[in-house]
MARVEX-834000 format. One record per residue (C-alpha): residue in three letters; y, x, z. Coordinates in steps of 0.25 Angstrom, whole numbers, plus 2048, in hexadecimal, padded with zeros to 3 digits. Each point is the difference from the previous one (the first is absolute). Last residue first. Layout:
# residues N
alaYXZ/...
This chain:
# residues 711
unkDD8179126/unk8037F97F4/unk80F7FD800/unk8067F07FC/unk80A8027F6/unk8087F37FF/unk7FA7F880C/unk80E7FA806/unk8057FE7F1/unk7F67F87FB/unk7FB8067F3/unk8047F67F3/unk7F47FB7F9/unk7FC7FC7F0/unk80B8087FD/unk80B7F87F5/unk8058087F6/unk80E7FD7FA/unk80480D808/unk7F58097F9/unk8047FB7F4/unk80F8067FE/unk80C7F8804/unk7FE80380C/unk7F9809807/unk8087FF80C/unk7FC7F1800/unk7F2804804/unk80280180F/unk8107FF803/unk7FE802810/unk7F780C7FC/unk8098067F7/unk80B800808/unk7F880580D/unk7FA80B7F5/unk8108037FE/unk80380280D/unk7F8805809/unk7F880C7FB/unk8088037F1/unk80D7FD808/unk7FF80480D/unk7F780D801/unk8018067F2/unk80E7FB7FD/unk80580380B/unk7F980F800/unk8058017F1/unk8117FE804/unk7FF80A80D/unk7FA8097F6/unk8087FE7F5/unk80E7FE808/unk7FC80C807/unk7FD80A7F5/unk80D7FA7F7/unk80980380B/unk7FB80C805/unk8018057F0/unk80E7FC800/unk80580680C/unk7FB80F7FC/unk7F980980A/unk7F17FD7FB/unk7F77FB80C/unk8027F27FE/unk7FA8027F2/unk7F3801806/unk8017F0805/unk7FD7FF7F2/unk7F0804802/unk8007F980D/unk8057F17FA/unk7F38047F5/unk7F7804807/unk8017F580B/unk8017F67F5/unk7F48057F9/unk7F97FC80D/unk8057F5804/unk7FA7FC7F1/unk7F3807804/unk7FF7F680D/unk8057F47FC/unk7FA7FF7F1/unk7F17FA804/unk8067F680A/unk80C7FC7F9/unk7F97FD7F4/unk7F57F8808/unk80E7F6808/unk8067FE7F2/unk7F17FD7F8/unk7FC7F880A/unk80D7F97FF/unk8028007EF/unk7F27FA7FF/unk7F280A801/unk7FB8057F4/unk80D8027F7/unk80980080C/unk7FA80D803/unk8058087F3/unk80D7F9802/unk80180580F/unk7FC80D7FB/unk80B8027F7/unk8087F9809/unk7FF80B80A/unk7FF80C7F9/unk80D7FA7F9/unk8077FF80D/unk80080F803/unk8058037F1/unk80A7F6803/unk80680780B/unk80080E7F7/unk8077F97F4/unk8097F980B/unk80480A80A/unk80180B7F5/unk8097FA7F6/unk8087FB80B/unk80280A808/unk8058097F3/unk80A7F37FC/unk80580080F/unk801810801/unk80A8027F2/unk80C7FE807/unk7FA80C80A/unk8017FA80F/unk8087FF80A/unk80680A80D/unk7F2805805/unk8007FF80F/unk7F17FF801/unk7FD7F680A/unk80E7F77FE/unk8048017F2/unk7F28037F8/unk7F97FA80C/unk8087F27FC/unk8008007F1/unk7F0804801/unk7FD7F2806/unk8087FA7F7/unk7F98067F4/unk7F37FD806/unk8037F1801/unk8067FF7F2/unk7F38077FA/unk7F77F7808/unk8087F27FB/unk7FF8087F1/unk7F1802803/unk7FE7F2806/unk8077FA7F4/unk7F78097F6/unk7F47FB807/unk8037F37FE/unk8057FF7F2/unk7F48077FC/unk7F77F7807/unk8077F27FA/unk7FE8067F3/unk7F38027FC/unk7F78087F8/unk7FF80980B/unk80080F7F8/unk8097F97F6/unk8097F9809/unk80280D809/unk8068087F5/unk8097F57FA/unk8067FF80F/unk80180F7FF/unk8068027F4/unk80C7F5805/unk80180580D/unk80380F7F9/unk80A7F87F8/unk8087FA80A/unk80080D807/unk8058077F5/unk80C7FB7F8/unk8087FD810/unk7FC80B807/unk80480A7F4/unk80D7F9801/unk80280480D/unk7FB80E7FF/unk8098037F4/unk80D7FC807/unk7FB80980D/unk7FB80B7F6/unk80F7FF7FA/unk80980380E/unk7F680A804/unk8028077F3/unk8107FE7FE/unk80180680E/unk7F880E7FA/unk8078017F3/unk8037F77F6/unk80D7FC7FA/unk7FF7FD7F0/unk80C8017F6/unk7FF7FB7F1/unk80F807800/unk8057F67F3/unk80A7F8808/unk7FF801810/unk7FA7F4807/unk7F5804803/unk80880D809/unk8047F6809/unk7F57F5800/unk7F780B803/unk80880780A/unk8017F2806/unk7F1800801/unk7FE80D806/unk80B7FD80C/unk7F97F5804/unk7F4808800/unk80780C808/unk8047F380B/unk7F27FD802/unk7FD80E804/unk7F68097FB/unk80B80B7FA/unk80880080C/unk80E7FA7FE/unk80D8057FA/unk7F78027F3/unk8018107F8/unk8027FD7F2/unk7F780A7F6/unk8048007F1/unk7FA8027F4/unk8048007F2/unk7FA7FE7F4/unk8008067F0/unk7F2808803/unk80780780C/unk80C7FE80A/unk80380380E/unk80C7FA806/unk80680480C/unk7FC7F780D/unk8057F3804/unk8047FE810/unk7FF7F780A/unk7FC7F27F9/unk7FF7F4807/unk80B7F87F9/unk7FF8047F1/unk80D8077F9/unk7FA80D800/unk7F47F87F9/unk8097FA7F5/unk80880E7FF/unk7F48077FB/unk7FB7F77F8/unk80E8007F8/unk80080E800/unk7F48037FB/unk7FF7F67F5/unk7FB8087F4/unk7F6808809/unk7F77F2800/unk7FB7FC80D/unk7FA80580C/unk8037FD80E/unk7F980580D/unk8007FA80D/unk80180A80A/unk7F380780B/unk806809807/unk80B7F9807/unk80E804805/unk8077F7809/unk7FA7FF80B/unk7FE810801/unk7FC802810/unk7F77F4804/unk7FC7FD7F1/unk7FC80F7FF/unk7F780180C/unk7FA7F37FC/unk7FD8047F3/unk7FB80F806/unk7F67F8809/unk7FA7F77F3/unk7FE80D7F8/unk7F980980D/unk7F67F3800/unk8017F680A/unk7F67F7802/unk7F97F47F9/unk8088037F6/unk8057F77F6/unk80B7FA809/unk80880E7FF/unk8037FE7F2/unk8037EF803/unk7F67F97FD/unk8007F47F8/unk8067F07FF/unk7F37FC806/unk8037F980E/unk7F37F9806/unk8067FB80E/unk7FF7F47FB/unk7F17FE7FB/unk7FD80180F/unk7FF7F2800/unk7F77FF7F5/unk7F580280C/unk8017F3806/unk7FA7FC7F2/unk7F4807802/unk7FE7FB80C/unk8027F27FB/unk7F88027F5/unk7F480580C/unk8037F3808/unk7FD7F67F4/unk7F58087F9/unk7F980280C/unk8007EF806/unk7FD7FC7F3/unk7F48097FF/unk7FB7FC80F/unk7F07FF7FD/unk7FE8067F4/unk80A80B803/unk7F980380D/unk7F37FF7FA/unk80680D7F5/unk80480880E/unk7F27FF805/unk7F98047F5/unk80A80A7FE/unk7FC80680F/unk7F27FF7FB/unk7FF8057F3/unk7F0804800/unk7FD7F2803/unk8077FE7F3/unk7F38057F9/unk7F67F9806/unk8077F37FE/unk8038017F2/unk7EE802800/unk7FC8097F5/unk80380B80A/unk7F27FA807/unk7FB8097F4/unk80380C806/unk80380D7F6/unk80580C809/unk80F805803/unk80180D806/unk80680080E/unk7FF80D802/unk8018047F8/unk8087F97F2/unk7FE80B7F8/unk7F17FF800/unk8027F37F8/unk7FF8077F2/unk80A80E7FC/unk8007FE7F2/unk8007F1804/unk80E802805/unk8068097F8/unk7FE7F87F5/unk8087F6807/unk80A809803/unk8028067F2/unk8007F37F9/unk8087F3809/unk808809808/unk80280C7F8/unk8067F77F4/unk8087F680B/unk80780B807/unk8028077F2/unk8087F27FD/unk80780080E/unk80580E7FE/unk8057FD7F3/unk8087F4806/unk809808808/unk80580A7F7/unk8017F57F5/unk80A7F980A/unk80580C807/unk8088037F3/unk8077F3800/unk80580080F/unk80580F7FF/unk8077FD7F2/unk8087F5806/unk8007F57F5/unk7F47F9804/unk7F77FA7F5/unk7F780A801/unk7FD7FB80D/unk7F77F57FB/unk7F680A7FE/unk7FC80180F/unk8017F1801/unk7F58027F3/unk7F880A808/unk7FE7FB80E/unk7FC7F17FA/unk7F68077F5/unk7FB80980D/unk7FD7F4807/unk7FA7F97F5/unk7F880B7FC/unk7FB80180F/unk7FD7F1801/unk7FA8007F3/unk7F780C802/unk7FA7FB80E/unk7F47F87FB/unk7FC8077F4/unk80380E807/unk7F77F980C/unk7F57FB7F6/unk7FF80F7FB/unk80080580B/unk7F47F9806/unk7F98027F2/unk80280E802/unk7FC80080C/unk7F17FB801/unk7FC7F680A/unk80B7F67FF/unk8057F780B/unk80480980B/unk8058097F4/unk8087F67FC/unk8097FF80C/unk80180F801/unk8057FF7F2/unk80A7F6804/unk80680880B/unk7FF80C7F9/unk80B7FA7F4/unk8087FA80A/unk80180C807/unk8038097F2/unk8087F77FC/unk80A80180B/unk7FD80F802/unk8068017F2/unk80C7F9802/unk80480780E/unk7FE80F7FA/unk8077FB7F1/unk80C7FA807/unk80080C80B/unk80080A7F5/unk8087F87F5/unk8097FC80B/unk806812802/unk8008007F1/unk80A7F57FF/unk80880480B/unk7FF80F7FA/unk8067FB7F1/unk7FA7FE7F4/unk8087FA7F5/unk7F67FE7F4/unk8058077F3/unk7F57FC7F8/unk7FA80F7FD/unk80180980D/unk8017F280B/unk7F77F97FA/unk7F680C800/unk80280380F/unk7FE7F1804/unk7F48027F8/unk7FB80C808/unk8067FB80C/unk7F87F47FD/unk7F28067FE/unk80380880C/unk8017F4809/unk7F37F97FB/unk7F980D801/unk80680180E/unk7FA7F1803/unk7F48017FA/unk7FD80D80B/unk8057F780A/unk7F77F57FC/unk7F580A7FF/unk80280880D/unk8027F3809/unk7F17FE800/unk7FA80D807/unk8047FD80E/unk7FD7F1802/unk8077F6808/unk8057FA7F4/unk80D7FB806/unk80180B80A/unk7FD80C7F6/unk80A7F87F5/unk80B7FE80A/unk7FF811802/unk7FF8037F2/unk80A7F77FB/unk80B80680B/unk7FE80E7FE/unk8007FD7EE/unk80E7FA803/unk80480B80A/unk7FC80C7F6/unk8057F97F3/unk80C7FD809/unk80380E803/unk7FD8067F1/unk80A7F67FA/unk80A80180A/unk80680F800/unk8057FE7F2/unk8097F6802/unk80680480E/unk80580C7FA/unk8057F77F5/unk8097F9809/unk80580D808/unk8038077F3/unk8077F37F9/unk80880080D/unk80380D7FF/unk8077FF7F4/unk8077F5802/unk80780580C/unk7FB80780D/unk7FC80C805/unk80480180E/unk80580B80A/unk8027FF80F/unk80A80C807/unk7FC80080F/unk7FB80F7FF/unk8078077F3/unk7F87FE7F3/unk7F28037F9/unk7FE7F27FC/unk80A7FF7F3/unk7F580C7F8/unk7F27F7804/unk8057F47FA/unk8088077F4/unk7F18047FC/unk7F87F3802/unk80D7F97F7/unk7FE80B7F7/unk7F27FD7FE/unk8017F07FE/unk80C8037F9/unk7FE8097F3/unk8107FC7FE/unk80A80080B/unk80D7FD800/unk80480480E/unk80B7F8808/unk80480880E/unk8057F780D/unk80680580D/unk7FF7F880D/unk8077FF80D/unk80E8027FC/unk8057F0800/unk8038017F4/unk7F58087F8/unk80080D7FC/unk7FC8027F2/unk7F580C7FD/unk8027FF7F4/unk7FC7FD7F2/unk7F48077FC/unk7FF8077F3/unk7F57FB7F7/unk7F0803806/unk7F58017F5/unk7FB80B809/unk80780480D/unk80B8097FF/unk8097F5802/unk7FA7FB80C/unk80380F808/unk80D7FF7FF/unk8017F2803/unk7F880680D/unk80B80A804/unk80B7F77FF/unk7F67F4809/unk7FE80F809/unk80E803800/unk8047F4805/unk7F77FD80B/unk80480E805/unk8107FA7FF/unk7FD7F6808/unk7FC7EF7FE/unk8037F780A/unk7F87FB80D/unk7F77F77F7/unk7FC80C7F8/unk7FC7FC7F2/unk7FD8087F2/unk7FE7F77F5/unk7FA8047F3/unk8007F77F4/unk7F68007F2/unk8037FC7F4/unk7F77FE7F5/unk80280A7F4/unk8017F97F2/unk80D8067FD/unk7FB8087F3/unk7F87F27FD/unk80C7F87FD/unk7F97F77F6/unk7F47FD809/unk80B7F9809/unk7FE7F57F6/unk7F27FD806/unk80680080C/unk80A7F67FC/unk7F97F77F9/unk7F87FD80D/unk80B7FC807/unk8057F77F6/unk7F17F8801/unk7F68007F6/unk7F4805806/unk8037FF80E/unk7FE80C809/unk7F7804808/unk7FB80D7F5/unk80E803801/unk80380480F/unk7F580E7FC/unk7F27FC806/unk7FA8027F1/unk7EF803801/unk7FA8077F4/unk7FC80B806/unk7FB7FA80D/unk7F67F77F8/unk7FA80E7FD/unk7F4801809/unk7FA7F17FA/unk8008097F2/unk7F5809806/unk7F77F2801/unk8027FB7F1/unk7F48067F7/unk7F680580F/unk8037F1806/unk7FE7F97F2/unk7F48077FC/unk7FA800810/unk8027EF7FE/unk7F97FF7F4/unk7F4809806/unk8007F580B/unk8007F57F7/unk7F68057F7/unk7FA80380D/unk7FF7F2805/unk7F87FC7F2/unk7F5804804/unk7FC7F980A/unk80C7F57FE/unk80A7FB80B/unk8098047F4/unk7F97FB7F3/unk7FC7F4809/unk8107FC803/unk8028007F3/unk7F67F87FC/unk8037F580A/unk80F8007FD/unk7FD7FF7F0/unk7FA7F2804/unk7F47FD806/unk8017F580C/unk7F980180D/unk7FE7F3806/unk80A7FC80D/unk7FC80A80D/unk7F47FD809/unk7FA80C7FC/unk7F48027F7/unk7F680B804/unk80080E7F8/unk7F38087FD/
């Protein structure tokens, strides 16, 4: 037997069924059963998502840009295709003739090496305190290991590095493929131990943990298939979010969901009706939510920069399968198992639940909060915008025109430490040259266009295949400097200019220089438009407009606030020289689907409210109900991303604190303070033009007695 609550009139509608088959007695193990086919049909492929990973330097890179067609043309000269890979040899006190032998004896001993070419060297440098050998390798990420442990063994006081492209990939990719199983371990650490202090309960967490790493191999498994068959760019960034992403989503559902359930069953004697009213009651908030995630996601196909594309599809198939096992499997779950769970605070029906009052005097620090807002809202929103916009401030110490090679690591790895031996001693020489290919016919006119270019040290001999030629040009100035890009352009301009040669000049300089270029105009196509989804999103769960507008201002204020704020500890607290050019637009996407996520539970309820109570009521009740579980998420959520500050590269630091700094303002400032002081000042007009802002309530609350507690 169920009691009626003091919510609007049930409505049927495929929602209702639907939500019935689910919470059903019978039919909850169709669901379950659906569930076990999916997870015993798709789980083994979650394991392979590794396979199918591309860390290499071209799966960043944008689509159509010059740089690009040059490692794609590079596929023509496949004998050469070895990566090369540079050994320096330092003694600050000068180099001897033992030193000597052994960097003599070692080229020896790299040649022999598998897939290795005939090493060039050991070259004494200038100043006498360092030699250099350059090794073509090919097989790199084990003969990179394997010259490692061969240079170490050498005189005392000698120092050895392996550096150059080579390594570098190696030290990158190492990185890459130890993260995924770390931060599934400390994202799921994390849940675990918010849930257990949120529910209070020692048997509860397992089902929405156990939803969640169904939710997160479904989406490796389809991530995985995408990836195989449509030619999805999969990198380990974009694997290394979809765990936290999927962790920190899910949980969010999942508490929203709990806490409207445990609402219900207060006020329905049997379960499955008390789920049933809660999947009805919560499901448009979640799909909302999970729609407005999505499609930002989405929008990122757009983006020139492979790496920013790819982690848009990545990215929203973990919210999708969060939303799937979150609003079926879990449920199910739930009145499978029956209010036991809950223990020991197991909710039982009570009919003085029907009362608003009785169940808010379960909320009361929120109830508190929400009678501040009713009683000073102009006074909140006034101080906290101010606050928020203080923090834009810090918005100029953001610098994002890239890393540097050394600037991607939070430390420094044995291929960072080599570059900086080599610049020290070899100024002139770099590993890492720009690369020019054009059409074979005009070889010599290219090749005099870029001797003839300021900036370049030397030209290479030319090799030639499939009717092209290739050159390397050794810059004057390091590969990652400002100078080398300058230098990049007017070796374009050069060799453009050449009749008939179709020349291209790539390498690792003309990458950084055409991510940057890519980056910013994939900020400018994207952003607009992911504001332009979401504002339609908003309008059609609201059926207003004023609200949507609203809440996306307070994101975006919330969004510009938190990226200031990260601007100042990435420069002074952390050290970090910048940002990725791609940082901003990543920030972005996530900071303002994920902020609005938080202020969608809020309206949605505030709407639902309104509809029995007037606009301030309805403000002031919904901020009541929703303050604790939506805190709640938020936690989850800010701790979940706060995992990537653990992975030893710049860019994931960055986006783990800028997310989670980014959610807990929007969680405790904006969707607490904020926006319900908004709302609250504005009463019914934030409905407008829609219905429920041309209706007149019969009474307003008075502000000083909004919410009283029963004791």
């Amino acid at each position: 037997m169920s009691a009626p609550s003091d919510a609007p009139p049930e409505t049927g509608g495929p929602g209702r069924r639907v939500a019935g088959f689910i919470a059903g007695r019978r039919t909850k193990w169709v669901v379950l059963a659906v569930w076990v086919v999916l997870l015993a049909a798709l789980g083994p492929l979650a394991a392979r998502l590794g396979d199918v990973e591309n860390n290499a330097a071209a799966a960043w890179l944008p689509g159509s840009a010059e740089s690009t067609q040059v490692v794609e043309l590079q596929e023509r000269f496949r004998d050469d295709q070895a990566m090369l890979a540079v050994i320096v040899y330092e003694r600050p006190s000068g180099i001897t003739a033992a030193d000597q032998a052994k960097a003599r004896s070692d080229a020896a001993a790299l040649a022999a090496l598998p897939g290795a070419h005939q090493p060039q060297g050991p070259f004494l440098s200038r100043d006498g305190k360092a030699l250099q050998t350059l090794v073509p390798l090919t097989n790199v990420l084990q003969n990179i290991d394997n010259a490692r442990d061969l240079v170490q063994r050498g005189p005392p006081g000698l120092t050895t590095h392996v550096t150059g492209p080579a390594a570098r990939d190696t030290d990158m990719v190492k990185v890459f493929d130890t993260i995924d199983g770390f931060l599934l371990m400390a994202a799921g650490l994390v849940v675990i131990v918010l849930l257990l202090f949120i529910y209070r309960s020692p048997l509860l967490w397992l089902v929405p943990v156990l939803s969640a790493l169904v939710a997160l191999g479904l989406a490796q498994s389809a991530v995985y298939l995408s990836a195989r068959y449509a030619d999805l760019t999969v990198n380990g960034q974009s694997a290394g979010i979809l765990t936290v992403l999927v962790f920190g989503v899910a949980t969010d559902y999942a508490l929203l969901l709990v806490a409207r359930y445990r609402e219900e069953l207060h006020r329905h004697a049997d379960r499955h009706e008390a789920m049933a009213f809660a999947l009805r009651r919560a499901a448009p908030a979640i799909i909302a939510s999970a729609a407005t995630v999505a499609v930002g996601l989405l929008c990122l196909l757009v983006a020139e920069m492979n790496s920013t594309a790819g982690l848009g599809p990545v990215a929203a198939a973990g919210v999708i399968t969060a939303l799937a096992s979150m609003t079926t499997l879990l449920p199910a779950l739930l009145v499978i198992c029956g209010r036991w769970l809950f223990w020991p605070l197991v909710p039982r029906y009570d009919a003085k639940y029907l009362a608003p009052a009785a169940y808010e005097a379960e909320h009361g620090i929120w109830s508190r909060v929400a009678g501040l807002v009713g009683r000073r809202s102009r006074v909140i929103w006034a101080v906290t915008s101010v606050g928020l916009v203080a923090l834009l401030f810090g918005l100029g110490s953001l610098r994002t025109q890239g890393l540097s090679n050394a600037g991607q690591f939070v430390d420094k790895p044995d291929s960072v430490a080599g570059a900086e031996a080599v610049a020290r001693h070899f100024p002139v020489v770099s590993g890492s040259p720009a690369v020019i290919i054009a059409k074979a016919s005009a070889s010599q006119q290219v090749a005099a266009a870029v001797s003839g270019t300021p900036g370049v040290a030397e030209l290479s001999r030319p090799v030639t295949a499939a009717g092209l030629v290739r050159y390397e040009a050794t810059l004057r100035d390091p590969a990652d400097s400002k100078a080398a890009q300058r230098t990049v352009d007017r070796l374009r301009d050069a060799v453009h200019a050449v009749p008939g040669a179709d020349a291209k000049v790539g390498g690792e300089t003309a990458i950084s220089l055409d991510t940057n270029r890519a980056a910013a105009r994939d900020n400018l196509v994207i952003i607009p438009v992911v504001l332009a989804v979401i504002l339609l999103i908003l309008v059609a769960l609201l059926r207003s407009l004023v609200a949507p507008l609203l809440m996306m201002a307070t994101v975006v204020l919330s969004f510009l606030a938190s990226l200031g704020v990260s601007a100042l500890a990435f420069r002074h607290a952390f050290g970090f020289e910048g940002s990725d050019a791609v940082f901003p637009l990543l920030a972005f996407i996530f900071l303002v689907a994920l902020g609005v996520d938080y202020n969608i539970f809020l309206m949605h309820r505030v709407r639902e409210e309104s509809q029995a109570l007037g606009t301030r009521r309805g403000v002031l009740r919904g901020l009541t109900v929703t303050g604790g579980v939506i805190t709640s998420a938020g936690l989850v959520l800010a701790a979940t991303f706060a995992a990537l500050l653990t992975v030893p590269l710049v860019g994931m630091v960055e986006m783990g604190f800028v997310v989670a700094f980014g959610v807990l303002l929007d969680t405790l400032i904006v969707r607490s303070l904020l926006l319900p002081a908004l709302s609250y000042d504005l009463g019914r007009r934030i409905w407008l033009p829609g219905a429920l802002g041309r209706r007149r309530p019969s009474a307003e609350p008075d502000p000083s007695k909004a919410l009283t507690r029963v004791n």
